[in-house]
Backbone as a printed PyTorch tensor [residue, N CA C, xyz], in Angstrom:
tensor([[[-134.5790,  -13.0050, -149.6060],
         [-134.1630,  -12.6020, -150.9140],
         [-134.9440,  -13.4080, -151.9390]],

        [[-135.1540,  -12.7020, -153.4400],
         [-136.2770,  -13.5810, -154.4800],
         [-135.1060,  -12.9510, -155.2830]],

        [[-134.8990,  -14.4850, -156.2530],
         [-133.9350,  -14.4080, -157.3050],
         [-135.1000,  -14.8900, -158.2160]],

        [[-134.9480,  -13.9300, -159.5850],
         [-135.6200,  -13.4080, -160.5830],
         [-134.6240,  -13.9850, -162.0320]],

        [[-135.0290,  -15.1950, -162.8860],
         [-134.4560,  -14.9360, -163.8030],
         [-134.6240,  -13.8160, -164.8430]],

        [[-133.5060,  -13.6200, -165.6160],
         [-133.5620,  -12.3920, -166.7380],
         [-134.8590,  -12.6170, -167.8560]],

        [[-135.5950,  -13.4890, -167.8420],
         [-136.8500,  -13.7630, -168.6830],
         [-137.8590,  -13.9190, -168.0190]],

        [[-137.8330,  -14.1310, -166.8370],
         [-138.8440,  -13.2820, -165.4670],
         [-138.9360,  -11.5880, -165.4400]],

        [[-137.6960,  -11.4770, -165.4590],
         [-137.5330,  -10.2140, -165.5150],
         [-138.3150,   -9.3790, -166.6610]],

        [[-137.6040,   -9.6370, -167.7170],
         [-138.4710,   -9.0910, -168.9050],
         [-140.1840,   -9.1960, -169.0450]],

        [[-140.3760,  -10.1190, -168.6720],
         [-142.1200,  -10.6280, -168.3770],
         [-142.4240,   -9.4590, -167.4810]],

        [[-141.5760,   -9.1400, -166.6410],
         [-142.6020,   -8.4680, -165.3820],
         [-142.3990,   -6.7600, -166.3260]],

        [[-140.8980,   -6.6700, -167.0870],
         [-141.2780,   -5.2480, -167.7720],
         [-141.8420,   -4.7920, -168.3500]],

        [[-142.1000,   -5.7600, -169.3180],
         [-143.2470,   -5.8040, -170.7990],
         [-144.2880,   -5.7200, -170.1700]],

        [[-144.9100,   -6.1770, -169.0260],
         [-146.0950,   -5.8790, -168.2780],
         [-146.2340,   -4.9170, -167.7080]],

        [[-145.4230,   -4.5600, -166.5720],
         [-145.3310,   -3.3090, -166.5410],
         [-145.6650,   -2.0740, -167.5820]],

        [[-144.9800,   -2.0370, -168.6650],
         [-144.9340,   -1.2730, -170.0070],
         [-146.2390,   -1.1980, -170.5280]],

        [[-146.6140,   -2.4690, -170.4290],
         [-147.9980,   -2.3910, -171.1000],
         [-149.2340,   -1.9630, -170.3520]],

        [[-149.1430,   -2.0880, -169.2410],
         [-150.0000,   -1.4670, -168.2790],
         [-149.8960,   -0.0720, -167.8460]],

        [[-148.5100,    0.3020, -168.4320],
         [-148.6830,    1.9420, -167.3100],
         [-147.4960,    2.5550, -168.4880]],

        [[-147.9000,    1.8940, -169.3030],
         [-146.9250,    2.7520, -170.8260],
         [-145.5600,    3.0850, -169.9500]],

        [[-145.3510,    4.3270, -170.6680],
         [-144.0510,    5.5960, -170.3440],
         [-143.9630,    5.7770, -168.4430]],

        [[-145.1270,    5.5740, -168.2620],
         [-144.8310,    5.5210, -166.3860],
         [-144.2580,    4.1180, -166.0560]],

        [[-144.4230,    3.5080, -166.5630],
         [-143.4710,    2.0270, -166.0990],
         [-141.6650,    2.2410, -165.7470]],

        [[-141.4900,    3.5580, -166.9500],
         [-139.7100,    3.4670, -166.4570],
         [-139.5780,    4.0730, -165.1070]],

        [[-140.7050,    5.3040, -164.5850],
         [-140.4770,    5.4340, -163.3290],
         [-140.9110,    4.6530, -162.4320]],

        [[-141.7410,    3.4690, -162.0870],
         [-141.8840,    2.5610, -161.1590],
         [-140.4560,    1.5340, -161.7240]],

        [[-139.7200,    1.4210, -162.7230],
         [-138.6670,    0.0160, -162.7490],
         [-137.8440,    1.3670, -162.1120]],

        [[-137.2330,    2.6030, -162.2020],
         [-136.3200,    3.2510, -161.9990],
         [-136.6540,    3.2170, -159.9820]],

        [[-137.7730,    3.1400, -159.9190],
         [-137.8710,    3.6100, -158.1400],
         [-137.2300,    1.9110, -157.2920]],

        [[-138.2410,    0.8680, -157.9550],
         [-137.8240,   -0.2520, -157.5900],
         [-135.9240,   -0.2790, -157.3720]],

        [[-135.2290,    0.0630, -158.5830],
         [-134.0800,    0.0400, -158.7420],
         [-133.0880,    1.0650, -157.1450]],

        [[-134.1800,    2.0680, -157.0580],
         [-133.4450,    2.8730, -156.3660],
         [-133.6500,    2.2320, -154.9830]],

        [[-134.3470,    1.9790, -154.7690],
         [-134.6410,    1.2570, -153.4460],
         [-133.8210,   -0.3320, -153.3580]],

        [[-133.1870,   -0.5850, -154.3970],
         [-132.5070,   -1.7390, -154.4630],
         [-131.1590,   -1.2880, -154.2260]],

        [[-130.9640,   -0.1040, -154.6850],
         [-129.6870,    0.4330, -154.8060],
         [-129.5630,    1.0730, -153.0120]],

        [[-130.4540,    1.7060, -152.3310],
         [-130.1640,    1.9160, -151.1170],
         [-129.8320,    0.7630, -149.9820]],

        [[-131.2110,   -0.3480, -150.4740],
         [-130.5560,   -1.4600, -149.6240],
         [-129.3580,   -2.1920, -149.2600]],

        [[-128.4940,   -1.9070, -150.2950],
         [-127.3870,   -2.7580, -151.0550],
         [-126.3070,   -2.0680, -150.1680]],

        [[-126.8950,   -1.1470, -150.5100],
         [-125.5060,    0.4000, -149.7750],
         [-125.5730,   -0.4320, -147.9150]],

        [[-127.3340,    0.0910, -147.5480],
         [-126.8860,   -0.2140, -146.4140],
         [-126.7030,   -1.8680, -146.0460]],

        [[-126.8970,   -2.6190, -146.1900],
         [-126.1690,   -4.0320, -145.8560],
         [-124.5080,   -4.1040, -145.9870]],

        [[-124.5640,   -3.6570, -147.2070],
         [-122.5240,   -3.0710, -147.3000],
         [-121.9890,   -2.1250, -145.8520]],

        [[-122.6570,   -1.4910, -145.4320],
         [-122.4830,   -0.3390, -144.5950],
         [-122.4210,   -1.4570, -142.9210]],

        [[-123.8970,   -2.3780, -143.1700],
         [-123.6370,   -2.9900, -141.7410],
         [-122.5660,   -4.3660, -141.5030]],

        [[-122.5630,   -4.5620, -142.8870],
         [-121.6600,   -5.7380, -142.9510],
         [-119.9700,   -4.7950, -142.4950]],

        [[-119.6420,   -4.0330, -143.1650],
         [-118.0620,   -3.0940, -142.7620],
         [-118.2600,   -2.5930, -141.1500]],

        [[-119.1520,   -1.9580, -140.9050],
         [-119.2790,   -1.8830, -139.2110],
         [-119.1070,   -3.4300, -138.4840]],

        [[-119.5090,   -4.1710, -139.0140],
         [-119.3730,   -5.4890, -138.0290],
         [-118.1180,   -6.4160, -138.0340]],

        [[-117.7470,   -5.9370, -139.5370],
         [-116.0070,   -6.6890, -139.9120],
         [-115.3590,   -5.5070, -138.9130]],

        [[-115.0730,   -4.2670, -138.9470],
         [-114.7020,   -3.3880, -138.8260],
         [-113.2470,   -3.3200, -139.4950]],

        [[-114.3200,   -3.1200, -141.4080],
         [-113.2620,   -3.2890, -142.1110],
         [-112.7790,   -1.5340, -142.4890]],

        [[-111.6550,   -1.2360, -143.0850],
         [-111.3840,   -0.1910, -143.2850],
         [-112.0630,    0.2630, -144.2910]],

        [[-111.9890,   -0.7770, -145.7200],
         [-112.5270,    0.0080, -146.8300],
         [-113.6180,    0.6170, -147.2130]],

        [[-113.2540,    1.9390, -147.7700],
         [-114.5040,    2.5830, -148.1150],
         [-115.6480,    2.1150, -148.9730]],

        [[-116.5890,    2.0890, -148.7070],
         [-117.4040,    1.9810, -149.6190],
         [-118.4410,    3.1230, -150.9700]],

        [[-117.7460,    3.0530, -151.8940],
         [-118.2240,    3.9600, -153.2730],
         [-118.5630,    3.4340, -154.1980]],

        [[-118.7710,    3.7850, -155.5860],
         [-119.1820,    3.2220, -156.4060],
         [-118.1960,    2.5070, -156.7920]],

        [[-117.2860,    2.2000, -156.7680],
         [-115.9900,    1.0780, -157.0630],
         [-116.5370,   -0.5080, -156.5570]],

        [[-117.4140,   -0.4550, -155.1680],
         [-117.4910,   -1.1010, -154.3490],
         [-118.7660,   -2.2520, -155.4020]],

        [[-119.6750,   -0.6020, -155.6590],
         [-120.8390,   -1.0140, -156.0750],
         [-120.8120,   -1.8640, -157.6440]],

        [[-120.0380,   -1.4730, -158.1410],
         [-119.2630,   -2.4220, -159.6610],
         [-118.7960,   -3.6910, -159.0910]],

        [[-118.3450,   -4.2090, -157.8620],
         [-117.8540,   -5.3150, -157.7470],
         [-119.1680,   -5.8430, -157.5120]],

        [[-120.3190,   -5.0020, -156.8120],
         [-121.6260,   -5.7090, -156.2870],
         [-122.2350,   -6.2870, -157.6980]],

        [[-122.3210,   -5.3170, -158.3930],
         [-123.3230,   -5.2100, -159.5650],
         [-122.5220,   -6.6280, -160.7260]],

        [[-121.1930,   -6.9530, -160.8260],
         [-120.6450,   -7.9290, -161.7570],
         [-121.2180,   -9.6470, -160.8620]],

        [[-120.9760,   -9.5990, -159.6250],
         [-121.2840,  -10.6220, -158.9830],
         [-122.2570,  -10.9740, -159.2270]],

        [[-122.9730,   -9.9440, -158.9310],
         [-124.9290,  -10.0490, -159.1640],
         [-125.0200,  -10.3440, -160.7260]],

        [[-124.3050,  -10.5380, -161.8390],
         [-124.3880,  -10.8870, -162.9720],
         [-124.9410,   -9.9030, -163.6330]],

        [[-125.0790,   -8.3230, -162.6530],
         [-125.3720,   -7.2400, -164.1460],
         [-124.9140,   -6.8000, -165.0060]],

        [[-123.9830,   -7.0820, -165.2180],
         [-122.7550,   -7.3760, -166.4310],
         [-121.6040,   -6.3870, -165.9500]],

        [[-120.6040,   -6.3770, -167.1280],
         [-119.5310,   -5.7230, -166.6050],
         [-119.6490,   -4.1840, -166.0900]],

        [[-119.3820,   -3.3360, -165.3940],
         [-119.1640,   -2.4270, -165.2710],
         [-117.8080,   -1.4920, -164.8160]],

        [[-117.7580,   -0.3160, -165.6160],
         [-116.9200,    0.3950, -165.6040],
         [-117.0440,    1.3880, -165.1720]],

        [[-116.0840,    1.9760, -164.3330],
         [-116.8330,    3.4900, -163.5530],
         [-115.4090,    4.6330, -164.4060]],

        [[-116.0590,    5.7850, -164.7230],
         [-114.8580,    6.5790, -164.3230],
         [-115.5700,    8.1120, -163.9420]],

        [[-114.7880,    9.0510, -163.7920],
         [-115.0350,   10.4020, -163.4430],
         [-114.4300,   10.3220, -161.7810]],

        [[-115.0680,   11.2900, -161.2700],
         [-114.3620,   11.8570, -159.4990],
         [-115.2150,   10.7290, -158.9270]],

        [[-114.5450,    9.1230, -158.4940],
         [-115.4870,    8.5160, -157.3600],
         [-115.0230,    8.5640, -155.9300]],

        [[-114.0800,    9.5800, -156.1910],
         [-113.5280,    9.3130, -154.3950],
         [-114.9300,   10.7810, -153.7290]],

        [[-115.0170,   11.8210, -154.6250],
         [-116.5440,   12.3090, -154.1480],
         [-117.6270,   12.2120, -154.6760]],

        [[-117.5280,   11.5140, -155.4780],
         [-118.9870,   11.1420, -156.4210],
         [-119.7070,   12.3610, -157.3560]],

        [[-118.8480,   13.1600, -157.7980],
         [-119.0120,   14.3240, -158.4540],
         [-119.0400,   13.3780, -160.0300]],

        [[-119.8240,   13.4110, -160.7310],
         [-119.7080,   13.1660, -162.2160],
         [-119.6670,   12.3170, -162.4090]],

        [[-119.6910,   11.0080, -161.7110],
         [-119.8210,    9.5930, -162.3130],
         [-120.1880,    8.9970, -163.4020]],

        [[-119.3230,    7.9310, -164.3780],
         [-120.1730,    7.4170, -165.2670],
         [-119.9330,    5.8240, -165.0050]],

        [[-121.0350,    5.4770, -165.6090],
         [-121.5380,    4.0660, -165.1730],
         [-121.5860,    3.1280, -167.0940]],

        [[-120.3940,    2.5680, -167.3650],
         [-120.7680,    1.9590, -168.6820],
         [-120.7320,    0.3000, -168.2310]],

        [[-121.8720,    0.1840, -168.5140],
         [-122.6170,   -1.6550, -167.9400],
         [-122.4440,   -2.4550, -169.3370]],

        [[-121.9030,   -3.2920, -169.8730],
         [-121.6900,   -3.6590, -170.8590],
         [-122.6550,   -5.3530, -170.6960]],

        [[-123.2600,   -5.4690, -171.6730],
         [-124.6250,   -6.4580, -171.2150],
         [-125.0070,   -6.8580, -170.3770]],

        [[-125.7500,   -5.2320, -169.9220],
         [-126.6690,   -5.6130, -168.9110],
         [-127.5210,   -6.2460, -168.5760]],

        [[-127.8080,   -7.0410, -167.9740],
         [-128.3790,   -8.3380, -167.7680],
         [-130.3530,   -7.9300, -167.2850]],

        [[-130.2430,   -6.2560, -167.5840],
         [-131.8460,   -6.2960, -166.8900],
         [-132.0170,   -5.5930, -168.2440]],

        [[-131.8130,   -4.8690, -169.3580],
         [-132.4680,   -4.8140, -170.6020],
         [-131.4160,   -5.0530, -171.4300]],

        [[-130.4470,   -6.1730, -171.1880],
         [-130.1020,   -6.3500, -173.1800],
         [-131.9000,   -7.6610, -173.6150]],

        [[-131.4020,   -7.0460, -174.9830],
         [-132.8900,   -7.9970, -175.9810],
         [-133.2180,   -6.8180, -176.7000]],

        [[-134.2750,   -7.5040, -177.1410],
         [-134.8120,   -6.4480, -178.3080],
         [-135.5020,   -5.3910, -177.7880]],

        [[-135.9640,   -4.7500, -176.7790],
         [-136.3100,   -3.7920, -176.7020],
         [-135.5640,   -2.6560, -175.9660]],

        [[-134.5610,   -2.6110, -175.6790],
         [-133.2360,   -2.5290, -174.9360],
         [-133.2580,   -0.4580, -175.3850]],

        [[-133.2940,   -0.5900, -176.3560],
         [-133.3720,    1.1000, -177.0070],
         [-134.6470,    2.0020, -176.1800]],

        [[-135.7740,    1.1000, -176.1060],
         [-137.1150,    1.3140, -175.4860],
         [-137.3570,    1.3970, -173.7160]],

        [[-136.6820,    0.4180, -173.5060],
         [-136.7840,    0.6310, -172.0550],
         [-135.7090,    0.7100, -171.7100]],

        [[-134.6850,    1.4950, -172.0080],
         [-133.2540,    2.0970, -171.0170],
         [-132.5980,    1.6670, -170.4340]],

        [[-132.7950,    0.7580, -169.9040],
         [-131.9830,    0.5370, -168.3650],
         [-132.5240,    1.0790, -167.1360]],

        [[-133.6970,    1.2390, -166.9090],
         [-134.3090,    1.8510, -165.4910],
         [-133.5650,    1.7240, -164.4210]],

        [[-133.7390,    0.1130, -164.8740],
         [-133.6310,   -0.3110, -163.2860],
         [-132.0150,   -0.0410, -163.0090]],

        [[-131.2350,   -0.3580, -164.1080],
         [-129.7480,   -0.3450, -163.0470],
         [-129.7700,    1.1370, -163.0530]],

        [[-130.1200,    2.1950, -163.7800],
         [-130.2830,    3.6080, -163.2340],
         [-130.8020,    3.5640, -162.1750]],

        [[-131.7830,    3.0090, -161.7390],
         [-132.0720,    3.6270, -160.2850],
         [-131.3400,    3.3270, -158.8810]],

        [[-131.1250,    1.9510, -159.4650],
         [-130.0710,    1.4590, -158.5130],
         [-128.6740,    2.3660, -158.2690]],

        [[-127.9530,    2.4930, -159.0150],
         [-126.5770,    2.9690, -159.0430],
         [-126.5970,    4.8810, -158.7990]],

        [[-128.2140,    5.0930, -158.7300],
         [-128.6590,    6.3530, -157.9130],
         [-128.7230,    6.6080, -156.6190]],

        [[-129.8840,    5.4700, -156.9280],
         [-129.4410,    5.1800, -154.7260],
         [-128.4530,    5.0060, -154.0980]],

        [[-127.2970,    4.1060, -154.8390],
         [-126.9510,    3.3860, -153.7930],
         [-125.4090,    4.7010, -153.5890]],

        [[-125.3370,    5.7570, -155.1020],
         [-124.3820,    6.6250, -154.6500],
         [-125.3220,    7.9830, -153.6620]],

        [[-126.1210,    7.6000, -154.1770],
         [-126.7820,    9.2390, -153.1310],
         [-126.7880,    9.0560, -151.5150]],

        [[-126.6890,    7.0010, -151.1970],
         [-126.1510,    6.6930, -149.9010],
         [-125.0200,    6.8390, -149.7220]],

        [[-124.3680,    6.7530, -150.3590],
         [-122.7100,    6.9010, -150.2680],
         [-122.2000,    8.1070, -149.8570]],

        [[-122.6740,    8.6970, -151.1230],
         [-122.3680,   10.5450, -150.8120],
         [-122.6430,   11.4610, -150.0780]],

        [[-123.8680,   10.9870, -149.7990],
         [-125.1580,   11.9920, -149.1610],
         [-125.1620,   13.1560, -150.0940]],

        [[-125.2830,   12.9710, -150.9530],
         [-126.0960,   13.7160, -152.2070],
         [-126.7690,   13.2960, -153.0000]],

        [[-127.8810,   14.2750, -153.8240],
         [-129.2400,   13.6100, -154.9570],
         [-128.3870,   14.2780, -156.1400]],

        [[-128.9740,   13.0830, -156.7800],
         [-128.2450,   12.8970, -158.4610],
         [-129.1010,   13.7680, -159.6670]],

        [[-129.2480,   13.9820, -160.2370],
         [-129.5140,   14.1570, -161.9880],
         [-128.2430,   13.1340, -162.7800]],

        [[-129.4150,   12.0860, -163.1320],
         [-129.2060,   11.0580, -164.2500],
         [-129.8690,   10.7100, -165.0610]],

        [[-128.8360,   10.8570, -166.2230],
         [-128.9180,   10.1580, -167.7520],
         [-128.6070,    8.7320, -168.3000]],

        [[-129.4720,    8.2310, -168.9210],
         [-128.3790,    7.1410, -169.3320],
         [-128.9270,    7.2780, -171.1660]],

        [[-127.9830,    6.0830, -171.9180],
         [-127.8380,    5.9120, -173.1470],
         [-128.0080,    4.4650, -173.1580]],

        [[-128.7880,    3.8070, -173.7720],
         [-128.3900,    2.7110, -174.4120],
         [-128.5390,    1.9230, -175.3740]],

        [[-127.1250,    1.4150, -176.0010],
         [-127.2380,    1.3300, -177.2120],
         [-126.8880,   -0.0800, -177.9580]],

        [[-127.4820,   -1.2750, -178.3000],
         [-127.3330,   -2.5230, -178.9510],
         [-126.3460,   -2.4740, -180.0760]],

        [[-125.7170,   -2.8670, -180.1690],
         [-124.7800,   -2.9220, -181.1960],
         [-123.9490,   -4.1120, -181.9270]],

        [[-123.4360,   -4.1130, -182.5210],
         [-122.7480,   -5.7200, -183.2070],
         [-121.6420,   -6.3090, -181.8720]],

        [[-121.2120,   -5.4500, -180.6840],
         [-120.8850,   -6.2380, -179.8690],
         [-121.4430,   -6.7250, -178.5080]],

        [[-122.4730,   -6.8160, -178.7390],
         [-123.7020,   -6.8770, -177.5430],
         [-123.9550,   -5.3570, -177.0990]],

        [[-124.7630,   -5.4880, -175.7560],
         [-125.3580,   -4.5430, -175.3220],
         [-124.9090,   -3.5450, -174.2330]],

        [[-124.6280,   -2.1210, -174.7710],
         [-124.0930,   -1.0060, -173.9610],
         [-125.2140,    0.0110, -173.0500]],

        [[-124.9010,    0.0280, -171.7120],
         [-125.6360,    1.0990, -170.9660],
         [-124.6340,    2.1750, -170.8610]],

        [[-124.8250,    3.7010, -171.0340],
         [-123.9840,    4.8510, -170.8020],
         [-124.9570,    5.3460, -169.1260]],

        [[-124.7360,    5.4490, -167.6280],
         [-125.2330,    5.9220, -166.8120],
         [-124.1760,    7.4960, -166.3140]],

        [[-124.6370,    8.5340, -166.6100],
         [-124.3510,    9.4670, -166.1480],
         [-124.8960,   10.1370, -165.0360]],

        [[-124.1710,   10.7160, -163.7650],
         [-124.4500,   11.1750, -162.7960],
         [-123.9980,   11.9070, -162.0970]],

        [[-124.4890,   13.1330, -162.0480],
         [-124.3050,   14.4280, -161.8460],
         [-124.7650,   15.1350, -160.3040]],

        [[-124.0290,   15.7110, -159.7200],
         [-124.5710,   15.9190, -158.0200],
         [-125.0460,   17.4020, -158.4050]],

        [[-126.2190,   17.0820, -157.6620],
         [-126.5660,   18.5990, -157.4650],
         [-125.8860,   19.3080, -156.6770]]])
């Protein structure tokens, strides 16, 4: 595992950005998704080996994502089938700052793509919103099953 501070982080986006413009959100969004599958399956081999009961959904993945310090998250819509999910990340720890309007939130979008399209076994169409405001920084992640 490589732990990345949040001003590491930003260094590697702004570079990113600047090297591959508007294609940078799809390489931070793929990185993310592939972070988001891994996550699923280590959760998946860790419950086979406890041989714990609980399911694992995006409920699971909000307890992953606060630990991991991506800030708070809130789920609501259908998560017992993953029909309509929304994902509100309240300072997110991979774009709050000043450019936060500019680069989206890729990465926890891609993540919280993967790691339900492992869950579900379904592919998503997702949106997100995000928006800086006088009480820190809001991600809106919407996700929709085909």
């Amino acid at each position: 595992m490589v732990l990345i501070s949040s001003s590491a982080w930003m260094a590697l986006q702004e570079g990113l950005y600047k090297k591959f413009s508007s294609g940078a959100s799809v390489i931070i969004q793929e990185m993310g998704n592939q972070i988001g599958i891994m996550v699923f399956k280590s959760l998946k081999n860790l419950k086979d080996v406890e041989s714990e009961s609980r399911t694992i959904n995006a409920q699971v993945l909000s307890q992953v994502m606060f630990s991991l310090a991506g800030g708070k998250v809130d789920i609501s819509g259908d998560v017992e089938t993953g029909s309509n999910v929304c994902f509100v990340i309240r300072n997110c720890a991979f774009c709050d700052g000043e450019k936060a309007e500019e680069y989206k939130c890729y990465f926890i979008r891609g993540m919280v793509t993967g790691f339900s399209s492992e869950t579900y076994q379904k592919e998503y169409k997702s949106t997100v919103n995000c928006l800086q405001g006088e009480n820190g920084h809001l991600c809106t992640i919407l996700l929709v099953g085909r």
